[in-house]
C-alpha positions in Angstrom: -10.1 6.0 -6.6 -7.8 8.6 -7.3 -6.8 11.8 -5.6 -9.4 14.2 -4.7 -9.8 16.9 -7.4 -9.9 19.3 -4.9 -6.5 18.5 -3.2 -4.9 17.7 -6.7 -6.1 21.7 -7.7 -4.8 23.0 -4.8 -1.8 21.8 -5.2 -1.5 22.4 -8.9 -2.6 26.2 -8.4 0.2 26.4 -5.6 2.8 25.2 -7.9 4.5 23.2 -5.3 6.9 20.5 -6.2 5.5 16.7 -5.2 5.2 13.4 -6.2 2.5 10.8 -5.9 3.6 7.2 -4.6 1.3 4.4 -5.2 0.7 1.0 -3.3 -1.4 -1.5 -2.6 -4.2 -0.5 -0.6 -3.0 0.1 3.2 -5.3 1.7 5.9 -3.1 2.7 8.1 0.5 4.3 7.7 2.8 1.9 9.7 1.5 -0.4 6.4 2.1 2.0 4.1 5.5 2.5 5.6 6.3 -0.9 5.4 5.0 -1.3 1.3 7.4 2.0 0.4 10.5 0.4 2.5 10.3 3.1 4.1 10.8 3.6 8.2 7.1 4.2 9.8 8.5 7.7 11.7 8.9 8.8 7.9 5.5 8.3 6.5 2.6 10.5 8.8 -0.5 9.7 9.8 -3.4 12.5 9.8 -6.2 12.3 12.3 -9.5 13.7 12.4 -9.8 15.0 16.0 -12.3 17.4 17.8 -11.2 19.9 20.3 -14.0 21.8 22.0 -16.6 22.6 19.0 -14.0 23.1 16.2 -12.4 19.4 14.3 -8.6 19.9 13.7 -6.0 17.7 12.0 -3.0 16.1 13.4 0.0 15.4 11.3 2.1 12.7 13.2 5.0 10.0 12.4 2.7 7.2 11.4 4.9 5.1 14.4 3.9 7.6 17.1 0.8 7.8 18.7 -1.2 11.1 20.0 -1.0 12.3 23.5 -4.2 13.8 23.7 -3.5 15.8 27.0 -0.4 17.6 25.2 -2.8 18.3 22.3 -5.6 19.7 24.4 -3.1 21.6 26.3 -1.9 23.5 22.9 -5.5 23.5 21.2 -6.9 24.9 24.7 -9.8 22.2 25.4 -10.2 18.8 25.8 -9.6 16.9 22.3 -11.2 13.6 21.4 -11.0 11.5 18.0 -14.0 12.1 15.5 -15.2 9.3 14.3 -15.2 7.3 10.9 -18.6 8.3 10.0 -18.5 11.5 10.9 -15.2 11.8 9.0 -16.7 11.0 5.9 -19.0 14.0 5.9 -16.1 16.0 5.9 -14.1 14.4 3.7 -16.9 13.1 1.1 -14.0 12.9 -1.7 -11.7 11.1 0.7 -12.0 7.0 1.1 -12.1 6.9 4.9 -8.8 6.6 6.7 -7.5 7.9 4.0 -7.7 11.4 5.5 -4.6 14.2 3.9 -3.1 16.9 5.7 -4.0 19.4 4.1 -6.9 21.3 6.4 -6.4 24.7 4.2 -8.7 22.7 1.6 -11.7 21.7 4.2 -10.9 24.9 6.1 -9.5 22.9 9.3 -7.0 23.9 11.6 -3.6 21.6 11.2 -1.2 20.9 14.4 2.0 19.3 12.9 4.3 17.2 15.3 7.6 18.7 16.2 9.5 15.2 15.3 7.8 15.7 11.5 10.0 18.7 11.3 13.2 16.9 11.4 12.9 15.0 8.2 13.7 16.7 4.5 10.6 15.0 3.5 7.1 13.9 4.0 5.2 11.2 2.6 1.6 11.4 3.8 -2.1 10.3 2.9 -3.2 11.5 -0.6 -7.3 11.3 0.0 -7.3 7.4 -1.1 -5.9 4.2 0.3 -3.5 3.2 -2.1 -1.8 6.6 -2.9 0.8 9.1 -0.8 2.2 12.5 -1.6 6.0 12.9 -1.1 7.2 16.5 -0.8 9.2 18.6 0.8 8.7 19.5 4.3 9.6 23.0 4.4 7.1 22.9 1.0 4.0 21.5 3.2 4.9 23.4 6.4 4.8 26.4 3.7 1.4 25.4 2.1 -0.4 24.1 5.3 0.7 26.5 7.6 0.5 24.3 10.7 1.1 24.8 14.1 4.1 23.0 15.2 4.0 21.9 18.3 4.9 18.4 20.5 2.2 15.9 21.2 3.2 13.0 19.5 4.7 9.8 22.3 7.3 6.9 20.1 5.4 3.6 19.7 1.3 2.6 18.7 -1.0 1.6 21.4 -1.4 -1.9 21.5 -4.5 -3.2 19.5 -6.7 -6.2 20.0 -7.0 -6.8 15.8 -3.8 -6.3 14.6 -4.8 -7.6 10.9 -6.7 -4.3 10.7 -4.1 -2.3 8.4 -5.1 -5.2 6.2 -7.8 -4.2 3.0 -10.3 -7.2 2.5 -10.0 -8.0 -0.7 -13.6 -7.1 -2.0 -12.8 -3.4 -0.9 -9.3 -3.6 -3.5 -6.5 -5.1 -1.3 -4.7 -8.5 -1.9 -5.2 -11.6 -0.3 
């Protein structure tokens, strides 16, 4: 899979400098991080969250996790994560967890961590597993027009199934 048309047009009728980055399938972006030699607090995650009726995205270093009482406190109601299933409706060109920040193109809200801001650059989710956009930051804070705000806490939540960034290799990773 490659980018979604619709994100690679946007960006094309923005005229905004970027590169794409390629790498094996990752599905999440600690893994990603770690296949680009890159630190994890430089490559972001997006999440899919619900706050009240309206879904936002979340723009994060991929080695932070989400407070989700700071982020209901700035969104104004309780916020909860929106599941994998329901993500794919609606991203239908994304592969899920592959979700990009870009909520101007599914006409979502986008809340951008504070400790995001402090790098020259971001390298983020480009709609597919295996591929990243790198750009500028004052280019995507330009383009997305996110609120900027602090709700991100250092350090991932401890899982039970940490072989989960892993792609099986039926679905295009390596073994």
């Amino acid at each position: 899979m490659t980018m979604p048309a619709s994100l690679r047009t946007h960006l094309e009728k923005t005229h905004i400098k970027y590169s794409l980055v390629s790498h094996v399938p990752a599905r999440s972006s600690q893994y990603a991080a770690s296949l680009l030699h890159l630190p994890g607090k430089e490559v972001a995650k997006t999440v899919v969250l619900r706050s009240g009726k309206r879904d936002l995205l979340a723009l994060l270093p991929g080695s932070y996790h989400i407070n989700l009482e700071k982020l209901a406190a700035v969104a104004g109601a309780p916020v909860e994560l929106v599941g994998e299933r329901e993500c794919y409706k609606l991203f239908p060109d994304c592969q899920p967890g592959a979700i990009p920040p870009f909520g101007e193109v599914y006409g979502l809200p986008v809340y951008l961590d504070g400790t995001l801001s402090e790098n020259p650059e971001i390298v983020f989710c480009a709609g597919t597993l295996s591929d990243g956009i790198r750009m500028g930051n004052a280019d995507f804070v330009r383009l997305a027009k996110p609120r900027i705000c602090s709700f991100a806490e250092k350090g991932e939540i401890a899982r039970e199934n940490a072989t989960a960034d892993l792609v099986p290799f039926e679905e295009g990773g390596s073994k």
